[in-house]
C-alpha positions as CSV (number, residue, x, y, z in Angstrom):
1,X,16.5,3.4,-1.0
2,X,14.4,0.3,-2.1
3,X,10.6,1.0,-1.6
4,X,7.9,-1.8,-2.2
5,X,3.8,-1.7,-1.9
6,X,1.9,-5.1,-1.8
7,X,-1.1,-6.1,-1.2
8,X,-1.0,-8.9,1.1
9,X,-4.1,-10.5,1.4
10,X,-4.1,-10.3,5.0
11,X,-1.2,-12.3,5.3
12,X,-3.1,-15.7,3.9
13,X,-0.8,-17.4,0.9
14,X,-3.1,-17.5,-2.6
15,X,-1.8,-21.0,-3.0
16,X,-2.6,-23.2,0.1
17,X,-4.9,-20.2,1.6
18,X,-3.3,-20.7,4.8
19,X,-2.4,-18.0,7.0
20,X,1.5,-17.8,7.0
21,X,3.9,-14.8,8.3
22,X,7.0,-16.5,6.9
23,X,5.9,-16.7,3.4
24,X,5.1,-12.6,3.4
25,X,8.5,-11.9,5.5
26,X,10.6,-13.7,3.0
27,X,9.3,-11.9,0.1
28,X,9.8,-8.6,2.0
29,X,13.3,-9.9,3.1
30,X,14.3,-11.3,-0.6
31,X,13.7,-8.0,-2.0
32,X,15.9,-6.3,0.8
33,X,13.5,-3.6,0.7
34,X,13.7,-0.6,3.2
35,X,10.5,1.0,3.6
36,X,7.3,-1.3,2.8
37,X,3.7,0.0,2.3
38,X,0.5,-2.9,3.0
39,X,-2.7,-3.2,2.3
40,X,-5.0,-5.6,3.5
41,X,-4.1,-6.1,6.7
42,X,-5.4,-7.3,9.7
43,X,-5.5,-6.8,13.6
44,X,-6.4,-9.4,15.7
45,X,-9.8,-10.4,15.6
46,X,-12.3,-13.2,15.7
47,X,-10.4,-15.4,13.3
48,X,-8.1,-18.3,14.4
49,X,-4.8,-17.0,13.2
50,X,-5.0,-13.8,13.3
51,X,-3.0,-11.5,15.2
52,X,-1.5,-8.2,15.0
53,X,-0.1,-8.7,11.2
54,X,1.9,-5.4,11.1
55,X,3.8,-6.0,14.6
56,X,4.5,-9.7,13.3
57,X,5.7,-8.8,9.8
58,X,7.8,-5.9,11.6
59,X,9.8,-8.9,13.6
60,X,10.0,-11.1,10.9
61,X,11.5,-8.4,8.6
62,X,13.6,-6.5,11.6
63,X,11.6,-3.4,10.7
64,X,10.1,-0.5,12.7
65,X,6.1,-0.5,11.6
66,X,3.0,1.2,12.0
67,X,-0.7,-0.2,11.4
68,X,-3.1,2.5,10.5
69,X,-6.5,1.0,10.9
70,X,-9.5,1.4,8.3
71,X,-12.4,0.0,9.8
72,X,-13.3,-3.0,12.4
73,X,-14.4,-6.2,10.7
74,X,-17.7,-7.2,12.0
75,X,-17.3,-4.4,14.6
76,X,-14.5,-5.7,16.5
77,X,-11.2,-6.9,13.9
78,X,-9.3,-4.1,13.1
79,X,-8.5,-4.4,9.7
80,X,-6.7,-1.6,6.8
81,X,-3.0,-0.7,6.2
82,X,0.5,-0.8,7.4
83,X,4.2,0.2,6.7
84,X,7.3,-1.5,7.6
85,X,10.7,1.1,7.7
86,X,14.3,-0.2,8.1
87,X,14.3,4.4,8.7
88,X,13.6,5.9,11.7
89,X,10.1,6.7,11.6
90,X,9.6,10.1,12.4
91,X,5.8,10.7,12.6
92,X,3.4,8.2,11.6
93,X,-0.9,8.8,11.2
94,X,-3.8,7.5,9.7
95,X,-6.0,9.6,7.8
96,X,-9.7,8.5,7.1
97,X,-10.9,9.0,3.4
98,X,-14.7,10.2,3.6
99,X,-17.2,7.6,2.5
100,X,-19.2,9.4,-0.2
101,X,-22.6,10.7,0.3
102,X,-24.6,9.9,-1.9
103,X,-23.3,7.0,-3.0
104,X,-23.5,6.0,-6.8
105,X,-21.5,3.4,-7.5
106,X,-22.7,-0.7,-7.6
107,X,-20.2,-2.5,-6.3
108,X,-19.3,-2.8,-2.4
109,X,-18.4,-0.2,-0.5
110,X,-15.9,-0.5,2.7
111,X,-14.7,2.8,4.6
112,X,-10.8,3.7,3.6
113,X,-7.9,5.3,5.0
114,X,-4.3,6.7,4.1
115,X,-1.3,6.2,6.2
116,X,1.1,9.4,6.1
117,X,4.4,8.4,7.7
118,X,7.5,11.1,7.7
119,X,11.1,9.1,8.1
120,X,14.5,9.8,8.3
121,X,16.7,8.5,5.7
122,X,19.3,11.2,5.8
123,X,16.3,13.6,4.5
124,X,13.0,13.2,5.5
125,X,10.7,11.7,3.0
126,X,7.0,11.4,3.4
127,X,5.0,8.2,2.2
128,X,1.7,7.8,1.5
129,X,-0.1,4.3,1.4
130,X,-3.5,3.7,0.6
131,X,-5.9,1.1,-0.6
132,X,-8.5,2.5,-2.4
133,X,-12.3,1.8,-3.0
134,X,-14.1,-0.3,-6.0
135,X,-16.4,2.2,-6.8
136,X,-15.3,5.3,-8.4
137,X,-16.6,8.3,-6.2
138,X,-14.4,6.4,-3.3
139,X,-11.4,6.6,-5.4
140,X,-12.2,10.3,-6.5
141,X,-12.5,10.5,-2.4
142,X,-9.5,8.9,-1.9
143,X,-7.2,10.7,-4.6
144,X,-8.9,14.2,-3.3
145,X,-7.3,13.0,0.7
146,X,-3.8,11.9,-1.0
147,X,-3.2,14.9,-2.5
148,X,-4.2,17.0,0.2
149,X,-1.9,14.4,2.4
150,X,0.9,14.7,0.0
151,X,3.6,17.6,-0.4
152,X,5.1,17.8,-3.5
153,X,8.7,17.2,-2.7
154,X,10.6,14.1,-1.2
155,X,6.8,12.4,-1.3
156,X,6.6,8.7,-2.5
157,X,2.3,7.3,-2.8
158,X,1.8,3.5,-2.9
159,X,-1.0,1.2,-2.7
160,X,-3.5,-0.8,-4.5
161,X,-6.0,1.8,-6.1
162,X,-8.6,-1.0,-7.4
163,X,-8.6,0.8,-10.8
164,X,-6.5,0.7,-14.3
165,X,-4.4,3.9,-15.3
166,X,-6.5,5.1,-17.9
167,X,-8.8,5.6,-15.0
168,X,-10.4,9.9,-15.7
169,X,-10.1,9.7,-11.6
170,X,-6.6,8.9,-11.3
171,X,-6.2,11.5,-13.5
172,X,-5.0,14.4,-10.6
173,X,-2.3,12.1,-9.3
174,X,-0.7,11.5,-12.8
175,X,-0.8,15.7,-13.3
176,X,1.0,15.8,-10.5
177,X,3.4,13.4,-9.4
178,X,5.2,10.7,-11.8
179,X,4.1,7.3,-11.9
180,X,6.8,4.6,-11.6
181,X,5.3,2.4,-14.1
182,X,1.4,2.1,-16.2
183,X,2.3,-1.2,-18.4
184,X,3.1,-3.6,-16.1
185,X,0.3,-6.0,-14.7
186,X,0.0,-6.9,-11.3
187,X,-3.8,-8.9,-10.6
188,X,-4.7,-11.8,-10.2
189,X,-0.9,-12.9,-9.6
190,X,-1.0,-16.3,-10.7
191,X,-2.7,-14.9,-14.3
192,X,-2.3,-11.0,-14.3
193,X,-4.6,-9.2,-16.0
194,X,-4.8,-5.8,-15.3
195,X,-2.5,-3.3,-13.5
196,X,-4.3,-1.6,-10.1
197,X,-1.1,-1.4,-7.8
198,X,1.4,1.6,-8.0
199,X,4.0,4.1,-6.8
200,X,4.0,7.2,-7.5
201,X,7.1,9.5,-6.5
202,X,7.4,13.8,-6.1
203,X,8.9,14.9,-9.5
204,X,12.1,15.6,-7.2
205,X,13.1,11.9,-6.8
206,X,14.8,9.9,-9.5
207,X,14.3,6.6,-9.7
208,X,17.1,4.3,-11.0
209,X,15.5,1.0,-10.6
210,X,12.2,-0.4,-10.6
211,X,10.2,-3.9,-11.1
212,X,7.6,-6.3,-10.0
213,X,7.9,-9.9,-7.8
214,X,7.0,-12.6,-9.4
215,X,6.6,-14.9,-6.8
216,X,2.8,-16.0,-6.1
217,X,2.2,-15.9,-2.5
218,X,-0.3,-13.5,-2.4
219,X,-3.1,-13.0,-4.7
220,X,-1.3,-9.2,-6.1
221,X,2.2,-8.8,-7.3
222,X,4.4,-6.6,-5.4
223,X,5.4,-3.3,-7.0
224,X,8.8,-1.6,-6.3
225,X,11.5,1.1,-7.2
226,X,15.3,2.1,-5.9
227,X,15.4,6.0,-6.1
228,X,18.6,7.8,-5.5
229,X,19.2,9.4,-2.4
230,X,20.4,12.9,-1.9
């Protein structure tokens, strides 16, 4: 089984900043991934263009898919996650990660969420996708809802986590599950930098593949792995 996370930028191409379904459906399709974790995605809304990104992708790619909404943009654009299974999708939900109160950090802050999705591949795996905050008390929020989303067998967690893995709050997620690679960089993608997109998988599951795209179409590299199925 080929599992991928990418942040897609709400489906706009880094290079001509266009909006364009094709570009993200070929890089899905060129992969030949089977189960597909987004961030940054959009519902329809008040933007020319924009339509409802998950249900577009799914028919581009010939893949079942679920849109787990974060927040609405300017009150009314649903905007937040999605997953794309060639699987049957079992159970899909989304999960709201608690804004923090106080907050302390300095940068923005936008309300997240977690998709948990159960599919049957043979077994039943669960996958988690999230996106998570800039500041740190949202990720320590958003780490504390994964791992009370997240059971420890058959469990893969994706997303982008907006921090570095030497991160002290990222720290609970490394204890626990294994991390399908630290070194590799995956933002900005035309000029990476620094590495804040991820899979981790239930000690149970053995990978036996794993990479990064290298295409620039959106403005993150893709992340994936090939695990062996029981």
């Amino acid at each position: 089984m080929k599992i991928m996370t990418f942040n897609i930028l709400h489906c706009m191409n880094y290079k001509t900043k266009k909006i364009s379904f094709g570009d993200f459906a070929r890089e899905i399709k060129a992969l030949d991934a089977d189960f597909v974790g987004l961030n940054e995605v959009r519902g329809k809304g008040f933007i020319k263009d924009y339509t409802d990104q998950a249900k577009k992708l799914g028919t581009l790619t010939g893949m079942d898919y679920y849109f787990g909404k974060a927040i609405n943009v300017m009150g009314v654009a649903p905007y937040g996650n999605a997953m794309l299974s060639r699987y049957p999708v079992i159970s899909a939900e989304t999960i709201k990660i608690p804004d923090p109160s106080p907050k302390t950090g300095k940068e923005m802050y936008e309300s997240r969420a977690v998709i948990k999705a159960v599919i049957d591949a043979g077994e039943k795996y669960t996958f988690i996708v999230t996106h998570m905050g800039l500041n740190k008390d949202e990720r320590e929020n958003a780490v504390k809802t994964v791992l009370s989303a997240a059971p420890e067998e058959r469990c893969i967690i994706m997303g982008d986590f907006n921090c570095t893995p030497e991160s002290a709050e990222l720290k609970p997620l490394f204890e626990k599950y294994n991390c399908s690679d630290t070194e590799t960089l995956t933002f900005p993608s035309d000029n990476p930098r620094i590495k804040i997109d991820y899979i981790f998988t239930s000690r149970d599951i053995e990978i036996i593949d794993r990479g990064t795209t290298t295409d620039i179409v959106s403005d993150h590299l893709g992340q994936w792995i090939e695990i062996k199925e029981n």
